[in-house]
Backbone bond lengths (Angstrom), bond angles and torsions (degrees), N, CA, C in turn:
res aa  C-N    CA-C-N  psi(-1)  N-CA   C-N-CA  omega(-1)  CA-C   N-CA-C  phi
1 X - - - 1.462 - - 1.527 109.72 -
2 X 1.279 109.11 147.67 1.545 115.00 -172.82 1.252 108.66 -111.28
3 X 1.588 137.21 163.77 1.467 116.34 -174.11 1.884 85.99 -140.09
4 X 1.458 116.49 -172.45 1.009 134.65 -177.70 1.572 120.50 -169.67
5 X 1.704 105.17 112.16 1.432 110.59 167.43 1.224 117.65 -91.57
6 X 1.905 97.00 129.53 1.467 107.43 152.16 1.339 141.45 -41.00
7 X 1.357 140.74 78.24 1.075 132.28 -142.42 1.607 105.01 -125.47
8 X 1.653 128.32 3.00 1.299 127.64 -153.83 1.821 114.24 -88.65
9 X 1.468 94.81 -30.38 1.681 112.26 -161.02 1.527 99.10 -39.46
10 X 1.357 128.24 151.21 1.040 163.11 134.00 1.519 101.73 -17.73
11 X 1.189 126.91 -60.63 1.538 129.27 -155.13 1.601 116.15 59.13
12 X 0.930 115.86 32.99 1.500 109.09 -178.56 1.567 123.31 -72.02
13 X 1.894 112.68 -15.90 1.130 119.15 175.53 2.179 109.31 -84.13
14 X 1.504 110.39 15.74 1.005 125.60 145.60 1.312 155.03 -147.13
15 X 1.815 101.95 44.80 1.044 128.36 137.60 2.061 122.93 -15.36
16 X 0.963 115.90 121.10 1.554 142.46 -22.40 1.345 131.63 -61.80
17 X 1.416 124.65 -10.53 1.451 129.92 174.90 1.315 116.95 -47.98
18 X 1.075 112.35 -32.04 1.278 109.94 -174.18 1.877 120.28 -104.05
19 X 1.148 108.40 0.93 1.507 128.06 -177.62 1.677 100.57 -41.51
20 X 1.333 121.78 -59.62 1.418 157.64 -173.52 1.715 113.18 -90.96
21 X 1.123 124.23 -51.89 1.548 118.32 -175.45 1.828 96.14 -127.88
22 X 1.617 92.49 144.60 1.400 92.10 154.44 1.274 148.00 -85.12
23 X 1.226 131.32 144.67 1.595 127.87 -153.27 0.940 124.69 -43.77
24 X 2.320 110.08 -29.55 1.462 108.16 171.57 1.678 128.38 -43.43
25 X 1.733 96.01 -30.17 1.484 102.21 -149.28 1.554 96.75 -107.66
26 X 1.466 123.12 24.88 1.474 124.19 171.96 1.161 99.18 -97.04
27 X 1.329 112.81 141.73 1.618 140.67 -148.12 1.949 106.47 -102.49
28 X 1.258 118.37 129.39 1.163 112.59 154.44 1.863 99.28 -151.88
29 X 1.593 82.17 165.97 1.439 90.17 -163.47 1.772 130.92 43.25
30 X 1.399 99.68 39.21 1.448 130.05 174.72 1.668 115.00 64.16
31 X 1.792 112.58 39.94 1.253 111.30 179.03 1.257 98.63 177.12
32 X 1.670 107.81 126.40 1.529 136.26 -171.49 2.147 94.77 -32.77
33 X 1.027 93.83 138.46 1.793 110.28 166.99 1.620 104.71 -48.92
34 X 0.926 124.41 -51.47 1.493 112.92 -165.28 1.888 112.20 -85.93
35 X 1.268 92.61 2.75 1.739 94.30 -171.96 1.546 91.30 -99.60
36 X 1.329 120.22 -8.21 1.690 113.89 -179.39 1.815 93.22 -86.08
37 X 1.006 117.80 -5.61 1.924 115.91 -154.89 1.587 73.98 -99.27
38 X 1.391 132.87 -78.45 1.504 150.13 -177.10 1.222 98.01 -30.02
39 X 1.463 134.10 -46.58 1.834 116.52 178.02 0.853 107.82 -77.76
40 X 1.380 133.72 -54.27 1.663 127.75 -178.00 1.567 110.50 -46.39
41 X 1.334 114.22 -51.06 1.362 108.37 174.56 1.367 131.95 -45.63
42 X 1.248 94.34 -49.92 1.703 105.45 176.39 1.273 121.31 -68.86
43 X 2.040 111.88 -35.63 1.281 98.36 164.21 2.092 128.19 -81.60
44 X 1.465 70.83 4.99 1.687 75.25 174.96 1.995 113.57 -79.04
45 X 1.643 105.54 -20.29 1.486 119.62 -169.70 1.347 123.34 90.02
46 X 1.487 103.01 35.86 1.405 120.55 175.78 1.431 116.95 -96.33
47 X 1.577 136.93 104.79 1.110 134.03 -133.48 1.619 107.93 -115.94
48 X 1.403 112.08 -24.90 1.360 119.49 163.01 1.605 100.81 -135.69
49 X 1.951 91.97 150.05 1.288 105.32 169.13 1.307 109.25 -168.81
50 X 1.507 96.27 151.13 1.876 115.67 -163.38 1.510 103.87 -91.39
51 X 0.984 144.96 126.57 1.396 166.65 83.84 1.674 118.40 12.70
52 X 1.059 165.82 69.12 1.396 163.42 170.62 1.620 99.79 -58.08
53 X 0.954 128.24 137.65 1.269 146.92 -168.68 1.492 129.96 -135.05
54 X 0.969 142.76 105.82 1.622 142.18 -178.52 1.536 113.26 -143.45
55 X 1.519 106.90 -113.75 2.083 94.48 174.55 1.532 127.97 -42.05
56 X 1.168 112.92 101.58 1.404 143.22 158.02 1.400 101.70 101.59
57 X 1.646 119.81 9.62 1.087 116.15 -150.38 1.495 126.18 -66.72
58 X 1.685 126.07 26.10 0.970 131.54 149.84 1.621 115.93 -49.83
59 X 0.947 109.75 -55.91 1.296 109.88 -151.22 1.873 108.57 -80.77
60 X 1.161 124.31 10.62 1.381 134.91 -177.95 1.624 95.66 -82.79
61 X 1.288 123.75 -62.91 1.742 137.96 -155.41 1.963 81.77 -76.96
62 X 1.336 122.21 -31.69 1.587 114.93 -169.28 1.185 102.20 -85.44
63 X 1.762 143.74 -8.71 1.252 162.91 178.23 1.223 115.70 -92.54
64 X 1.687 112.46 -41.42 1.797 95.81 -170.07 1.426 93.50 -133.72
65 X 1.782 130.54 21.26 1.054 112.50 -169.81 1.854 135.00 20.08
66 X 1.277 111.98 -152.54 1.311 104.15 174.42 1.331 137.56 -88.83
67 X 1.097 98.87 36.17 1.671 117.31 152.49 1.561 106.51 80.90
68 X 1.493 118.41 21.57 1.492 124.87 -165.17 1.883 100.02 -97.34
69 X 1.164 117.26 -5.23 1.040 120.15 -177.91 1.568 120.06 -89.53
70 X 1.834 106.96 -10.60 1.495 118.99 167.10 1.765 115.77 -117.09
71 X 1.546 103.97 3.61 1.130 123.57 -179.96 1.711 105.83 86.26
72 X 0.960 98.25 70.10 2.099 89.00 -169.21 1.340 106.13 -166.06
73 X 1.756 121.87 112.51 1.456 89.91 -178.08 1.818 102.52 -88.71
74 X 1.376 84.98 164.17 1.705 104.27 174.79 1.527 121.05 -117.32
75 X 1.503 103.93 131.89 1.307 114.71 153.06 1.422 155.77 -78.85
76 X 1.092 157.87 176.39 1.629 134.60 -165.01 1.440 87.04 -153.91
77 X 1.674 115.55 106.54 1.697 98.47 149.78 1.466 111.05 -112.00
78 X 1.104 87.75 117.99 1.543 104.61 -172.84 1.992 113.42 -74.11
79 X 1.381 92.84 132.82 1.623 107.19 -168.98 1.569 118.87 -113.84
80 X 1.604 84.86 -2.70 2.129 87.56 -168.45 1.490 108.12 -85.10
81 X 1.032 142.63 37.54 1.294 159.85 107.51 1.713 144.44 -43.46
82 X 1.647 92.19 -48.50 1.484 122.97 149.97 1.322 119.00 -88.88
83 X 1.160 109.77 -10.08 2.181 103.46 174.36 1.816 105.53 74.74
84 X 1.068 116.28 18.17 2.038 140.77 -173.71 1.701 90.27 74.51
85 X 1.367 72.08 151.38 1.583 108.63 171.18 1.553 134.10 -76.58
86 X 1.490 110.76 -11.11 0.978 122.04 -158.48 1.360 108.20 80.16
87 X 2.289 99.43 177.21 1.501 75.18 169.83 1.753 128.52 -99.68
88 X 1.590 116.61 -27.79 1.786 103.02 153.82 1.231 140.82 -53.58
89 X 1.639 107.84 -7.14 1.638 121.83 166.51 1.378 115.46 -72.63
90 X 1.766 97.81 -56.99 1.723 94.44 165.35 1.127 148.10 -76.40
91 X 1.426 116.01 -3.65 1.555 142.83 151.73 1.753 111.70 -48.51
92 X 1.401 89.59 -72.74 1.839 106.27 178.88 1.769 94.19 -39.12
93 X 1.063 99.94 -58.04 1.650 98.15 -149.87 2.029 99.33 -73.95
94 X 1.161 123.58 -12.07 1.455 119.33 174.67 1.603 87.39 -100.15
95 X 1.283 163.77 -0.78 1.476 139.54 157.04 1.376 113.31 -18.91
96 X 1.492 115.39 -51.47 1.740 112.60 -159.84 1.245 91.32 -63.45
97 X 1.538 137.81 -58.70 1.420 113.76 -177.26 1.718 139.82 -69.11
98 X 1.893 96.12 -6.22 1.266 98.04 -172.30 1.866 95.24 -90.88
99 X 0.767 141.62 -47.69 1.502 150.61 154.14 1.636 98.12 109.96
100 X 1.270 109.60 -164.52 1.502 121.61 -143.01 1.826 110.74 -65.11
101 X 1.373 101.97 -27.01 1.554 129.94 179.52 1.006 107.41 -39.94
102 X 1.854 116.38 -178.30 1.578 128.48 144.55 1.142 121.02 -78.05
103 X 1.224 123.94 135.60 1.652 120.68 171.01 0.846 125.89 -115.84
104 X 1.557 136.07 173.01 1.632 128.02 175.87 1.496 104.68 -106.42
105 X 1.073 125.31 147.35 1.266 113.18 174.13 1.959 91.07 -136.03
106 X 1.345 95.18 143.76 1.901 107.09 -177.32 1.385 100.00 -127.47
107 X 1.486 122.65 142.95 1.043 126.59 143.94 1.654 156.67 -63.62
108 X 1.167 118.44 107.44 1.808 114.39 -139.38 1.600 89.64 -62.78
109 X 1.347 142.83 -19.95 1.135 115.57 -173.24 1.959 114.79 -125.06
110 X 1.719 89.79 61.41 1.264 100.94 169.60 1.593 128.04 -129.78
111 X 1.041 162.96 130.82 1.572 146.19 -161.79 1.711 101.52 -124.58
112 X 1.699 100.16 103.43 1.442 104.68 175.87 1.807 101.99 -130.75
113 X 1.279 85.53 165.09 1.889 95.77 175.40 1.411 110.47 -118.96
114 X 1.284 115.51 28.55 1.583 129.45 156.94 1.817 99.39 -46.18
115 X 1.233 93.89 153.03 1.606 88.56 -173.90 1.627 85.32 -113.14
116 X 1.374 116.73 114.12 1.329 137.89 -170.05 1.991 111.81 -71.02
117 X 1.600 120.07 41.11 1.178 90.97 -165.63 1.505 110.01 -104.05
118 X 1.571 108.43 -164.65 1.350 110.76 -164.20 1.613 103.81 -68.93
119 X 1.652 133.57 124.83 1.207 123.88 -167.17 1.631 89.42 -126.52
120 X 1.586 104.78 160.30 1.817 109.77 173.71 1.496 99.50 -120.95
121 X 1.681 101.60 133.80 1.430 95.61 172.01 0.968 146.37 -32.95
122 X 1.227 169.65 -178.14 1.490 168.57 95.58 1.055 112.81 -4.07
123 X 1.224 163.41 -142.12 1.771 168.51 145.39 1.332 83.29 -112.27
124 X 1.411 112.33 142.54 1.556 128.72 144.94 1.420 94.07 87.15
125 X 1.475 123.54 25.15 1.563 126.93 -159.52 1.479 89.89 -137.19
126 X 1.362 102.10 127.37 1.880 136.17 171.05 1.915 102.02 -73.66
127 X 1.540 94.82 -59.71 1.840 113.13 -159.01 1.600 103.01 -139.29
128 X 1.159 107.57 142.74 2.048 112.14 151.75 1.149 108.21 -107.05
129 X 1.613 111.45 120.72 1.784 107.82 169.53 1.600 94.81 -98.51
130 X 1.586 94.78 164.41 1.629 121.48 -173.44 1.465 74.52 -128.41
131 X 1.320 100.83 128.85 1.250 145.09 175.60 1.661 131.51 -99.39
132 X 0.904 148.50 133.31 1.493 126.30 -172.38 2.179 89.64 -152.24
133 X 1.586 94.71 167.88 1.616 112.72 158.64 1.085 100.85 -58.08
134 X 1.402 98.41 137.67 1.326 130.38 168.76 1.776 123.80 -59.10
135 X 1.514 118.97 80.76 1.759 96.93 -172.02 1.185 127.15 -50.22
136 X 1.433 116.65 -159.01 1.189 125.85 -177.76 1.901 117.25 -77.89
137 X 1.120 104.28 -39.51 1.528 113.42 172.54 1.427 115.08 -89.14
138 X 1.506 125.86 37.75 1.408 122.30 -176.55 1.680 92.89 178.73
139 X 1.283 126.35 66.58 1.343 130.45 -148.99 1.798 98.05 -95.47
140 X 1.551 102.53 -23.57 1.729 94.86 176.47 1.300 123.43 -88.31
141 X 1.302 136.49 -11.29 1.182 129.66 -175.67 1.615 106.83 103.46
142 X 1.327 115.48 160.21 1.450 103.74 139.96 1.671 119.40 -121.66
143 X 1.287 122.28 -5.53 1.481 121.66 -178.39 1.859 113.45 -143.42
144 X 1.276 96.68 130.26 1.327 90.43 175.37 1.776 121.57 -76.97
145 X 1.096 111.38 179.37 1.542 118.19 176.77 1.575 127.74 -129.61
146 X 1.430 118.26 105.87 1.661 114.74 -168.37 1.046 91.76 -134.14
147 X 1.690 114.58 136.37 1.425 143.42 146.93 2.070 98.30 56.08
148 X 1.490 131.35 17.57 1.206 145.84 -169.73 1.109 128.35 105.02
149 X 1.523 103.47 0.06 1.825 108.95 -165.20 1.619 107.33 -102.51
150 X 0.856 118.40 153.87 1.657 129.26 163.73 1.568 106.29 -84.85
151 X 1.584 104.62 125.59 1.200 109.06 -179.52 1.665 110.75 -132.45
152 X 1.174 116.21 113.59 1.950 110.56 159.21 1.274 132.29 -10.62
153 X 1.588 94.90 -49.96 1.685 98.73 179.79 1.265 113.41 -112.05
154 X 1.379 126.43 170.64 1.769 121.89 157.78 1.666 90.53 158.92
155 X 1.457 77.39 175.52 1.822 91.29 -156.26 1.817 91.62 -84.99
156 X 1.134 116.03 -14.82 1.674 110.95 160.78 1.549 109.62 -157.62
157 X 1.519 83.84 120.37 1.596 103.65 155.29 1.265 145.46 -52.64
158 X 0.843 133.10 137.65 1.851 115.88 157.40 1.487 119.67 -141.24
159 X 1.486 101.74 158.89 1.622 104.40 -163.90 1.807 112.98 -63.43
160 X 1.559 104.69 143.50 1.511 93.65 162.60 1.189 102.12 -90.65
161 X 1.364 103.47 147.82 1.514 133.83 -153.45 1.719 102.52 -85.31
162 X 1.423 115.33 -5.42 1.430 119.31 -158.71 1.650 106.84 56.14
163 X 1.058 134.35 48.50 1.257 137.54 158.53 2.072 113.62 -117.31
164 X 0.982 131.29 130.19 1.165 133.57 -176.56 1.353 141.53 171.88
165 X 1.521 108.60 132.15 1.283 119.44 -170.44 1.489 129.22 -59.70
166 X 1.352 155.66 168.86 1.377 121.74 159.35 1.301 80.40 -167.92
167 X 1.887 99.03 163.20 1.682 115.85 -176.02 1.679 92.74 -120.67
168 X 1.183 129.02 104.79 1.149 145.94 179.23 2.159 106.95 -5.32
169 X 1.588 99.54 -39.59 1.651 107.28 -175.12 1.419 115.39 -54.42
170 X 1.621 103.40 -36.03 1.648 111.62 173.23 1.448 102.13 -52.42
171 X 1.475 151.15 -10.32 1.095 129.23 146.17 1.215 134.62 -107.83
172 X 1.372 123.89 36.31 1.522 124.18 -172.04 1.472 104.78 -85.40
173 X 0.953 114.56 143.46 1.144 127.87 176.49 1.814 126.50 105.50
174 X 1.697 106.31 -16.67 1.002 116.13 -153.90 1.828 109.10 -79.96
175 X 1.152 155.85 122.35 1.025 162.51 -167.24 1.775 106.01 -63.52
176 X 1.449 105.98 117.37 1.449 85.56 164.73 1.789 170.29 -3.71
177 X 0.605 132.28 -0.37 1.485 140.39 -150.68 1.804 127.49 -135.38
178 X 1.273 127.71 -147.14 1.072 132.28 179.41 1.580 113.92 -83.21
179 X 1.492 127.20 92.98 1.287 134.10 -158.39 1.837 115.76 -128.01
180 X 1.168 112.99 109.37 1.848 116.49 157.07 1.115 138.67 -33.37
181 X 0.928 146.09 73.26 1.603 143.07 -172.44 1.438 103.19 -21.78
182 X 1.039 114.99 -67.12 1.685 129.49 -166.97 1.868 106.55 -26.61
183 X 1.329 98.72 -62.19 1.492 109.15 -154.26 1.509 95.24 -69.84
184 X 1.399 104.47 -27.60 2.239 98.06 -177.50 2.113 93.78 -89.82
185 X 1.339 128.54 1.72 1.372 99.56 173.00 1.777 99.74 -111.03
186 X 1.566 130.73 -12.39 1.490 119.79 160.41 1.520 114.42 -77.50
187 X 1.724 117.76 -3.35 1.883 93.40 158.91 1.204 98.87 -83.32
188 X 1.667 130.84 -40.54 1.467 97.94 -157.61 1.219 109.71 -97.77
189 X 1.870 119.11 40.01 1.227 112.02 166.48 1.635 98.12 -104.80
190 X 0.935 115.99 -37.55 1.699 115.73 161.47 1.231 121.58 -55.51
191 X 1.290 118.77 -1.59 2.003 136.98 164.70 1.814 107.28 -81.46
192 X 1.900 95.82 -31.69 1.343 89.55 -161.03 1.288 111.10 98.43
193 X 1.330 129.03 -4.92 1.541 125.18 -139.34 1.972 105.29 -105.86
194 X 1.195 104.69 2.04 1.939 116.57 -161.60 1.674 99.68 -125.10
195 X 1.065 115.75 91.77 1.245 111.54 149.49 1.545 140.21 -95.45
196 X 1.282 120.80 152.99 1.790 120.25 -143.82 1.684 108.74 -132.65
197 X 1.187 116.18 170.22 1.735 112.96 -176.37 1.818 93.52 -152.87
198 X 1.211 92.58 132.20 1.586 106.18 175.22 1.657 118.49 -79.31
199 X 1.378 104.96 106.91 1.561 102.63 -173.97 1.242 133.13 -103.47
200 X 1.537 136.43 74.64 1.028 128.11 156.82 1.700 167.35 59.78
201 X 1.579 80.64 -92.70 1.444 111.82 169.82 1.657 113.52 -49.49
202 X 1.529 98.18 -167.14 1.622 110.37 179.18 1.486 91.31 -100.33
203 X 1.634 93.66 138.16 1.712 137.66 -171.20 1.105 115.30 -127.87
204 X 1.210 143.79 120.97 1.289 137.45 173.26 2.045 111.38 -148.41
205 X 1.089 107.73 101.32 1.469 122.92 178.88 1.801 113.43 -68.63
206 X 1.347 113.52 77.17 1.585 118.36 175.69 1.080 114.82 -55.93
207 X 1.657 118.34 87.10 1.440 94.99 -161.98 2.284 82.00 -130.80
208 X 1.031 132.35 2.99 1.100 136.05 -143.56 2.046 94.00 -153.15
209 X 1.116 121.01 136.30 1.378 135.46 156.15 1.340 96.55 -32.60
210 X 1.562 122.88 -89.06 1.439 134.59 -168.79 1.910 105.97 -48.06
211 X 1.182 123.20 -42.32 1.734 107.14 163.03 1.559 114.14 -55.53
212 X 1.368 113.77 -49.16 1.273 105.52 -167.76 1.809 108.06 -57.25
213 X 1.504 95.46 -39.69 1.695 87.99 -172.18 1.759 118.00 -68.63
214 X 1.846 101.39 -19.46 1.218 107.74 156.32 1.597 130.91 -58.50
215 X 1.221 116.89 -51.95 1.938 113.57 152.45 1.267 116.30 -55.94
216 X 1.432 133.33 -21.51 1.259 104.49 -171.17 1.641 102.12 -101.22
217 X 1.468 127.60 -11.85 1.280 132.99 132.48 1.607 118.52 -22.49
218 X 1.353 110.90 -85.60 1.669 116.23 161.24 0.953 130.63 -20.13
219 X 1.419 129.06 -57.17 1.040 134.04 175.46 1.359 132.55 -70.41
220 X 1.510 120.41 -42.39 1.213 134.54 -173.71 1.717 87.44 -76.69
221 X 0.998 133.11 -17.85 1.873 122.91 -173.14 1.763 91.95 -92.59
222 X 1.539 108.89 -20.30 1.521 92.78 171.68 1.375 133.63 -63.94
223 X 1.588 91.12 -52.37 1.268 98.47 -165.47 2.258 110.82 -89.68
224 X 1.350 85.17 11.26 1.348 103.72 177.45 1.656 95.87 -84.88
225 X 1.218 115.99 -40.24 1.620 129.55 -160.34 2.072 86.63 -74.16
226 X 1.679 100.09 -43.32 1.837 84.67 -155.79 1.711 103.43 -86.49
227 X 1.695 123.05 25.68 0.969 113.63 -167.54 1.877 103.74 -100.84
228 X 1.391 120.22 164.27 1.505 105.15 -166.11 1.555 100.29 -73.07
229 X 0.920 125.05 169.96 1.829 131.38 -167.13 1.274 96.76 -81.07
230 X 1.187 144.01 -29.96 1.704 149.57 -169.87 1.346 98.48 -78.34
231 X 1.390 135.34 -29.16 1.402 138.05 171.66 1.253 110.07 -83.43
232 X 1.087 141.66 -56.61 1.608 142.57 172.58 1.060 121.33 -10.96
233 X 1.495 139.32 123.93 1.206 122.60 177.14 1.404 116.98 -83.21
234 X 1.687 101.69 145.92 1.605 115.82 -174.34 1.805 126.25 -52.92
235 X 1.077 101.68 118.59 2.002 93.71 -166.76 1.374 90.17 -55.05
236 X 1.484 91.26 154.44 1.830 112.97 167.09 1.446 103.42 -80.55
């Protein structure tokens, strides 16, 4: 299975960080956001993966080259031409490298401990959404959850996590260009065709300066937590 990070957005909801670098390559817990997606992947046994590219997006392919440095080669579909694609625009348009299969596709500006591995659809299944609680800045949800299925309606929602599976068909038909994810996964939830799993774990949507400094909070208390106690530095 092949996967693909979102990597194109603008970042404009983190302004000024992003004035100069793109959001992939803003750092927490002492290493660019998208190089934490690239280890998990690889230790998940994900061997190629596509990259989408647009604001500043030179400097991503000049950062992680071809992906031989996590054992993985990488692809680049480049979007800074189109100004990004969105995200079913930039999906459609990386197919040729994701090929006929299921793929994973992740969002470059999210920090989860979903364990990212190679999964096979369901029968009668387009996509699997990963699902999570609803935070504080997104309090309605966008999809409900019944008996495994993703549903439009329900008496509670919850956020997609930007984590998700897909079988290339969930986009046939779709016309080239600047395209929403959203509106191509509520037809084929009215198909029946998307089934979903409620996840748990730690979620964190980098979508804001103050989140990011919130993961990089997180993190640095992690790996502060997994260090031996004789190394720790002494409280003041």
């Amino acid at each position: 299975m092949k996967a693909m990070i979102l990597a194109a957005g603008l970042g404009t909801r983190m302004r000024p960080l992003t004035d100069f670098t793109p959001k992939p390559l803003l750092k927490a817990g002492g290493k660019p956001l998208i190089v934490w997606h690239l280890e998990k992947l690889a230790a998940a046994g994900f061997k190629e993966i596509v990259i989408n590219i647009a604001w500043l997006g030179w400097q991503i392919p000049e950062a992680l080259g071809d992906g031989s440095a996590w054992g993985v080669k990488l692809h680049y579909s480049d979007e800074q031409a189109e100004s990004a694609l969105e995200t079913a625009g930039g999906i459609l348009k990386a197919l040729p490298w994701l090929g006929a299969e299921s793929f994973l596709v992740v969002n470059g500006d999210i920090w989860c401990d979903y364990p990212c591995l190679p999964k096979m659809l369901a029968p009668q299944s387009l996509a699997h959404l990963i699902l999570v609680n609803n935070p504080e800045h997104h309090p309605h949800g966008d999809f409900a959850l019944a008996a495994g299925r993703a549903r439009n309606e329900g008496a509670h929602k919850l956020t997609f996590s930007g984590l998700g599976y897909y079988h290339p068909h969930l986009f046939a038909g779709l016309a080239y260009g600047k395209r929403a994810l959203g509106p191509v996964l509520r037809a084929a939830i009215t198909q029946d065709l998307i089934s979903a799993e409620h996840y748990q774990g730690t979620w964190l949507d980098i979508g804001t300066p103050e989140r990011l400094a919130e993961l990089d909070q997180h993190l640095n208390a992690v790996a502060l937590a997994k260090q031996p106690k004789s190394t720790q530095p002494l409280a003041k």
